[in-house]
VEXVO-996659 format. One record per atom (N, C-alpha, C, CB): x, y, z; atom name; residue in three letters. Coordinates in steps of 0.02 Angstrom, whole numbers, plus 50000, padded with zeros to 5 digits. Glycine has a CB too. Layout:
BEGIN
     X     Y     Z atom type
     X     Y     Z   CA  ALA
...
end
This chain:
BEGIN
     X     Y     Z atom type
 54610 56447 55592    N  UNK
 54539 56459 55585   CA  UNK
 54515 56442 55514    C  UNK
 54523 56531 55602   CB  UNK
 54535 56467 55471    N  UNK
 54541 56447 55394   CA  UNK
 54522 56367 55369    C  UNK
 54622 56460 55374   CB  UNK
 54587 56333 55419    N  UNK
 54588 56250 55401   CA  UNK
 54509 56229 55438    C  UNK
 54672 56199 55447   CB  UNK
 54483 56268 55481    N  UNK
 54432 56216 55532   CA  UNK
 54362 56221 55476    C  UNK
 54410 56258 55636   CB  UNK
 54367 56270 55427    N  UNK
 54315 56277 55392   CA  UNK
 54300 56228 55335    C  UNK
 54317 56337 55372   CB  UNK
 54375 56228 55304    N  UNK
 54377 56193 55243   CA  UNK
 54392 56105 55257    C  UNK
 54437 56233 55197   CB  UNK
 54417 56103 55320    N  UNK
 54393 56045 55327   CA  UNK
 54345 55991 55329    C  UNK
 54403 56044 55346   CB  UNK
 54282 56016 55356    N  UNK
 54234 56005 55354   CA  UNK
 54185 56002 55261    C  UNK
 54220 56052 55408   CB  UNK
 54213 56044 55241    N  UNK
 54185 56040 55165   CA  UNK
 54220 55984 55122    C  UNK
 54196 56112 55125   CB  UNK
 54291 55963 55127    N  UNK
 54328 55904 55093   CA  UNK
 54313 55865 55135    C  UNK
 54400 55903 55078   CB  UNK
 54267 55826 55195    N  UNK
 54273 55760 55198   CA  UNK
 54204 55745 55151    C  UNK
 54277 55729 55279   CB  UNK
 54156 55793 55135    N  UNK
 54102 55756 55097   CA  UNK
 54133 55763 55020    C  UNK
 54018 55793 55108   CB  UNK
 54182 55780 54998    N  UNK
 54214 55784 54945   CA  UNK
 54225 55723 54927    C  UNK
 54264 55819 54948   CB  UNK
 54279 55715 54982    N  UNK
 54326 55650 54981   CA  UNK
 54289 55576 54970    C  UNK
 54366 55647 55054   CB  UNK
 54223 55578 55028    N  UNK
 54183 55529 55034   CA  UNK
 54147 55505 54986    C  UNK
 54151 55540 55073   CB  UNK
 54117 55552 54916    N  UNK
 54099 55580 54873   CA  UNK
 54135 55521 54818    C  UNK
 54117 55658 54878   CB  UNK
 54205 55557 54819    N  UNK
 54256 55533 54764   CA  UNK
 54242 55456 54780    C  UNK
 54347 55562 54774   CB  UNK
 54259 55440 54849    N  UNK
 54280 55352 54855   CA  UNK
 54221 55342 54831    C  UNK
 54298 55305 54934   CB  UNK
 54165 55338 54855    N  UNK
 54115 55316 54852   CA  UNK
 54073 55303 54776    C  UNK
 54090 55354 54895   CB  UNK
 54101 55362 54725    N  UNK
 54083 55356 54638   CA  UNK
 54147 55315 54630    C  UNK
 54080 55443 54579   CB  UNK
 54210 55291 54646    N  UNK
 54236 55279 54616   CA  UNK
 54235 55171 54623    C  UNK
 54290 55331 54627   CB  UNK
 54193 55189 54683    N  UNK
 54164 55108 54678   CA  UNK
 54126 55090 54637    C  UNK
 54130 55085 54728   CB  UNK
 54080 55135 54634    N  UNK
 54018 55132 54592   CA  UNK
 54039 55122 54512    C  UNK
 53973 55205 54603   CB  UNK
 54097 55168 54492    N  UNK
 54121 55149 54437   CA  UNK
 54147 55102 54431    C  UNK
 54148 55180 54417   CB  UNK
 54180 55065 54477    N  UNK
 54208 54990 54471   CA  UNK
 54157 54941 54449    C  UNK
 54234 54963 54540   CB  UNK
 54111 54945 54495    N  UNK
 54073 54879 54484   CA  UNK
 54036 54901 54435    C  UNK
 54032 54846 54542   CB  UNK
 54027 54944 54410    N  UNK
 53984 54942 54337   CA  UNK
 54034 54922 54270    C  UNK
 53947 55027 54321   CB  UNK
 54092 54954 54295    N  UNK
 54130 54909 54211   CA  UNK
 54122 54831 54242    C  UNK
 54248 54932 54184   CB  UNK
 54133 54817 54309    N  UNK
 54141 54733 54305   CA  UNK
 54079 54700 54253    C  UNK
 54129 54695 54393   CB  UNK
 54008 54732 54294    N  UNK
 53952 54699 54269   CA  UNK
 53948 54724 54201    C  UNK
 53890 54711 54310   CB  UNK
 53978 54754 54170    N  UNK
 53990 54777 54105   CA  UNK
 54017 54706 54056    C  UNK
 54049 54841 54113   CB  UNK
 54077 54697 54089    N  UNK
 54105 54649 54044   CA  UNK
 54099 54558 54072    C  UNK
 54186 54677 54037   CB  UNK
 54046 54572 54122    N  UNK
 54016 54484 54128   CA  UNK
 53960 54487 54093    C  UNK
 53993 54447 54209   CB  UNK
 53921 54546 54053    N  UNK
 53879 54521 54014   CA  UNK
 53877 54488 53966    C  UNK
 53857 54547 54002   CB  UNK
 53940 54467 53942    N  UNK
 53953 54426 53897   CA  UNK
 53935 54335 53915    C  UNK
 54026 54444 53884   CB  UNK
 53894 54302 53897    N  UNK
 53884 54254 53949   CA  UNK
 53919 54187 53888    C  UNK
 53784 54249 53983   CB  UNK
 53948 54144 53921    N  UNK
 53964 54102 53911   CA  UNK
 53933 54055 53863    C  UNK
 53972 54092 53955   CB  UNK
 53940 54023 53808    N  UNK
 53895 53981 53767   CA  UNK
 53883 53902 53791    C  UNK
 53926 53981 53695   CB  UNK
 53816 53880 53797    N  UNK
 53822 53799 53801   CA  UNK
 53788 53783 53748    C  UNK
 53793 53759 53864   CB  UNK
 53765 53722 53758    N  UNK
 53752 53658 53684   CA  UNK
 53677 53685 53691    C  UNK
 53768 53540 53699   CB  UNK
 53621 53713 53744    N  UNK
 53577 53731 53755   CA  UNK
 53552 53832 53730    C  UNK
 53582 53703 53823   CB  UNK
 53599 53841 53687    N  UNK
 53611 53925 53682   CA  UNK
 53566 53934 53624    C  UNK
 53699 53956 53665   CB  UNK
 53512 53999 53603    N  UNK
 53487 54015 53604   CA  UNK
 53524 54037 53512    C  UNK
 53470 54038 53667   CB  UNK
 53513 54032 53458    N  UNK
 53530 54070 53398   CA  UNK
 53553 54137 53420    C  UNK
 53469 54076 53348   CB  UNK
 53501 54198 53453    N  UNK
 53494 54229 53471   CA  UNK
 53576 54254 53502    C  UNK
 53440 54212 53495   CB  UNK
 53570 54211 53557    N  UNK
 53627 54225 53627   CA  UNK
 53694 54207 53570    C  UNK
 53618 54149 53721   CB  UNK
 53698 54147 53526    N  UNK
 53736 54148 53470   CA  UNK
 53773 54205 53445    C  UNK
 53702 54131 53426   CB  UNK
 53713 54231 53416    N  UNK
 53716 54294 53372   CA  UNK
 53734 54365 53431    C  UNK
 53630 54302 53326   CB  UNK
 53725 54366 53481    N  UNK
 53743 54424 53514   CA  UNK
 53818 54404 53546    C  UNK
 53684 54445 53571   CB  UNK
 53864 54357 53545    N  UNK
 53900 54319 53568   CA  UNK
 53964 54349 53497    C  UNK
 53863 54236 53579   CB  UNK
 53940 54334 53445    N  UNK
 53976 54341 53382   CA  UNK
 53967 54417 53383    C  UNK
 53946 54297 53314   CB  UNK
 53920 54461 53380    N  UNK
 53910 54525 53377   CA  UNK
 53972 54561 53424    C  UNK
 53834 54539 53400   CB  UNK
 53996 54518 53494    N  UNK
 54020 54555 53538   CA  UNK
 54108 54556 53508    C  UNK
 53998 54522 53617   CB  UNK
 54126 54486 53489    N  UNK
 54170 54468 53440   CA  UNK
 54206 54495 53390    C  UNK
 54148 54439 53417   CB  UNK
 54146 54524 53343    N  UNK
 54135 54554 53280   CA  UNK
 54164 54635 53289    C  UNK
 54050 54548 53259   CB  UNK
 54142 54668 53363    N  UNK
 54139 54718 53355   CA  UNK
 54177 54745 53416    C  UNK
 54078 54733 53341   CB  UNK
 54202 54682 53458    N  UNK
 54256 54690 53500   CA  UNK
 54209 54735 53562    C  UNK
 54328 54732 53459   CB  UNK
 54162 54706 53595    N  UNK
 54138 54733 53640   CA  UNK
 54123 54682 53703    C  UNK
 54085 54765 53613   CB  UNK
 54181 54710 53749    N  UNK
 54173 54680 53819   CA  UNK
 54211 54609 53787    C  UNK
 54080 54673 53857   CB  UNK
 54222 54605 53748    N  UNK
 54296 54546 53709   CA  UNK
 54348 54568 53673    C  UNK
 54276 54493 53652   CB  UNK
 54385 54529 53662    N  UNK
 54433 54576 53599   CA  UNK
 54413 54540 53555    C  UNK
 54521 54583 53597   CB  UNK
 54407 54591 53492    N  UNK
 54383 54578 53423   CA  UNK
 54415 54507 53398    C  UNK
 54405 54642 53373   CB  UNK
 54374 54474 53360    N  UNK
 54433 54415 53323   CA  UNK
 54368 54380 53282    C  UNK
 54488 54344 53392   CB  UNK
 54358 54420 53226    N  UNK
 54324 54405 53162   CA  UNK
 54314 54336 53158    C  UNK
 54360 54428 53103   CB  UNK
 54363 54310 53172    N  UNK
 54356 54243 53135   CA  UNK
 54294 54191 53191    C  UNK
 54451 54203 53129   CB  UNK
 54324 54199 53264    N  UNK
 54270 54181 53286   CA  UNK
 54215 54236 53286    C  UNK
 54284 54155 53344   CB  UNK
 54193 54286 53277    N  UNK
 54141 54300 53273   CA  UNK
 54095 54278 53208    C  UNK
 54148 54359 53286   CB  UNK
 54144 54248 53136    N  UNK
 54125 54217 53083   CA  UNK
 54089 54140 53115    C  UNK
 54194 54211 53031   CB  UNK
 54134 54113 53135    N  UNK
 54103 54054 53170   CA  UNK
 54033 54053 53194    C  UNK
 54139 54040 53224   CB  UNK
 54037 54098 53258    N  UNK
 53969 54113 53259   CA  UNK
 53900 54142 53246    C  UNK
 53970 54116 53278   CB  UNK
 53941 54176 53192    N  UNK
 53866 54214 53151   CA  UNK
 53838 54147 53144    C  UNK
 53875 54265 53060   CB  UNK
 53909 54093 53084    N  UNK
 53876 54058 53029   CA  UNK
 53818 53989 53066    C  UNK
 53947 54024 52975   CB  UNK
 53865 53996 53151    N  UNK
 53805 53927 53188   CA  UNK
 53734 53964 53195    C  UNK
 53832 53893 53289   CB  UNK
 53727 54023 53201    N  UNK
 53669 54073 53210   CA  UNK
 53621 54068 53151    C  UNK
 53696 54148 53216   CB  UNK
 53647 54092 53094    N  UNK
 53617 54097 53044   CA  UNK
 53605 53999 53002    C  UNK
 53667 54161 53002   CB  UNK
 53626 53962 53017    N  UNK
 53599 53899 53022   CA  UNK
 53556 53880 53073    C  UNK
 53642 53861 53022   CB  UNK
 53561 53922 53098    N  UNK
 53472 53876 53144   CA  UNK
 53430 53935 53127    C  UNK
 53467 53859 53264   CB  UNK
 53430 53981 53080    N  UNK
 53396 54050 53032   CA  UNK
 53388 54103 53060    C  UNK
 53328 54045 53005   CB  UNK
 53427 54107 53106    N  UNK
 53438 54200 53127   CA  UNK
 53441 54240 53075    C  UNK
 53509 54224 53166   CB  UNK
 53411 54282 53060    N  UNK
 53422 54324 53007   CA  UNK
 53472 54391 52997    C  UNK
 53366 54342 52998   CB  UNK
 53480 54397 53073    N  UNK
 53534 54461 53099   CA  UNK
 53592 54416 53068    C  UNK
 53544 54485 53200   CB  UNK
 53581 54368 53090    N  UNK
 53661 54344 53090   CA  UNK
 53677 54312 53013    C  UNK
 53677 54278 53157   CB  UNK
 53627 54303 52959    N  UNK
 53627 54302 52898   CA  UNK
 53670 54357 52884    C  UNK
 53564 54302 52869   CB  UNK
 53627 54394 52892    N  UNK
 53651 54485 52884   CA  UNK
 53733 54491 52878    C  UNK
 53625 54540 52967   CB  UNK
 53744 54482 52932    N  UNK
 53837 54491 52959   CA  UNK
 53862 54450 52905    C  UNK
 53869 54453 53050   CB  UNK
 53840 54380 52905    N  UNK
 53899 54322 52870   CA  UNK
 53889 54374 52781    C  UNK
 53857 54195 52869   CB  UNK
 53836 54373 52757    N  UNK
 53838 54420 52697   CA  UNK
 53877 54474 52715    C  UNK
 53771 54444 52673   CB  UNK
 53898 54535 52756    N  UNK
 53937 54573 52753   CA  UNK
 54021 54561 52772    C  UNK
 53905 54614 52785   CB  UNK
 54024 54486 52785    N  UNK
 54106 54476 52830   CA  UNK
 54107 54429 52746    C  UNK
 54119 54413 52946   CB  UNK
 54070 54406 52715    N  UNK
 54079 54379 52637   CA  UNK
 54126 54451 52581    C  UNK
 53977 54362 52600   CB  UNK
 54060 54490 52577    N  UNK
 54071 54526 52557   CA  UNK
 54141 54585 52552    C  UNK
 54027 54531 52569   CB  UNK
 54155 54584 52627    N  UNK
 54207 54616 52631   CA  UNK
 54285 54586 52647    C  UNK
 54188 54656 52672   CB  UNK
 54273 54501 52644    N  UNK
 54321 54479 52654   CA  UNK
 54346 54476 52723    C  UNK
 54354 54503 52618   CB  UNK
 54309 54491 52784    N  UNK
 54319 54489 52857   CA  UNK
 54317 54426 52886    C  UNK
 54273 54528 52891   CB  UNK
 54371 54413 52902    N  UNK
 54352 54352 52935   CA  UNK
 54360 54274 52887    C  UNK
 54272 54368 52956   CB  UNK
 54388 54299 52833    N  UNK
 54342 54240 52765   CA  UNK
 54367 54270 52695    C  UNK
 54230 54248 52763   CB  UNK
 54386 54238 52664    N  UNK
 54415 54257 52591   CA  UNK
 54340 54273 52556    C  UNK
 54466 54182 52546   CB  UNK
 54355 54329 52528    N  UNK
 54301 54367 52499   CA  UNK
 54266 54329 52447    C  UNK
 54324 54429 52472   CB  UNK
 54206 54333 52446    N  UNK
 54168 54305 52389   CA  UNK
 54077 54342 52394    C  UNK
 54172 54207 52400   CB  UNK
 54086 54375 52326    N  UNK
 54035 54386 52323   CA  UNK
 53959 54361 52292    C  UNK
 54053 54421 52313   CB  UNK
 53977 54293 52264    N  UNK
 53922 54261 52271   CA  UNK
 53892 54229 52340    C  UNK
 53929 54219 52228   CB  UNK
 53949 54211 52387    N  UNK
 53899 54182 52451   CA  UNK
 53887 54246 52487    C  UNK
 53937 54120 52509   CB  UNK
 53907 54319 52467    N  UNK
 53886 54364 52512   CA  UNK
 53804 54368 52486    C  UNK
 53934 54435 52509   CB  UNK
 53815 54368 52405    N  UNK
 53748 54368 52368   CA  UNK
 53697 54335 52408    C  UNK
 53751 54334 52299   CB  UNK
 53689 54255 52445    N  UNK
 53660 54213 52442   CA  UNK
 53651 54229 52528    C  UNK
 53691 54151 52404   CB  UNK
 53695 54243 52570    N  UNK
 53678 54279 52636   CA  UNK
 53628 54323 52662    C  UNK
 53718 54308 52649   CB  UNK
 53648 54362 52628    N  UNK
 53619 54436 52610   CA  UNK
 53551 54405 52602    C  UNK
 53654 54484 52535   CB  UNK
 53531 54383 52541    N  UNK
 53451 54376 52513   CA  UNK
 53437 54322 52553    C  UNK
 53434 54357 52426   CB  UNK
end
C-alpha cells in the first residue's frame, strides 16, 4: 500500500529530472556555438569578440597569442575595445614580449 502512493509522486520526479537535464544539454551546446567562425567578410567587432573569447578562454580554450592576433586585426580597422586589450597584453607581456612604450601608444 505504501509503494502504490509513492509511486505515483516519483514518476513526475523522474520525468522532471530527464526532462531539465535535456534542457541543460542543449543550452551548454548553444552556449559554446556562439562562438562563430571568422571570414574575410567579419565585422572588427565579431574580430574583437572572437579574440575576447580567446583572451579570456570562454566557450574556447584560452591561447593569448591568438587572441593577440586578433585584438591587433581589430584594432587596425580602429576598434577601440580592442586597442584597449593590445595596450594591456603590451603592457603585461601576455601574449607578446612586454613593452611599455607600444602599450603607451595602444592605450592612448
Amino acid at each position: 500500500m505504501y509503494q502504490r502512493k509513492i509511486t505515483p509522486l516519483i514518476q513526475p520526479l523522474l520525468l522532471a529530472t530527464i526532462l531539465f537535464s535535456g534542457l541543460l544539454a542543449s543550452a551548454c551546446s548553444a552556449e559554446s556555438s556562439s562562438i562563430s567562425v571568422l571570414s574575410n567578410q567579419s565585422t572588427p567587432t565579431e574580430i574583437y569578440k572572437l579574440g575576447l573569447a580567446y583572451y579570456e578562454g570562454d566557450s574556447v580554450p584560452e591561447d593569448d597569442d591568438k587572441a593577440f592576433k586578433l585584438f591587433q586585426e581589430a584594432a587596425t580597422k580602429g576598434y577601440a575595445p580592442a586597442k584597449h586589450y593590445l595596450g594591456i597584453m603590451y603592457y603585461e607581456g601576455i601574449g607578446v614580449d612586454q613593452d611599455y612604450h607600444k602599450a603607451f601608444e595602444w592605450v592612448q
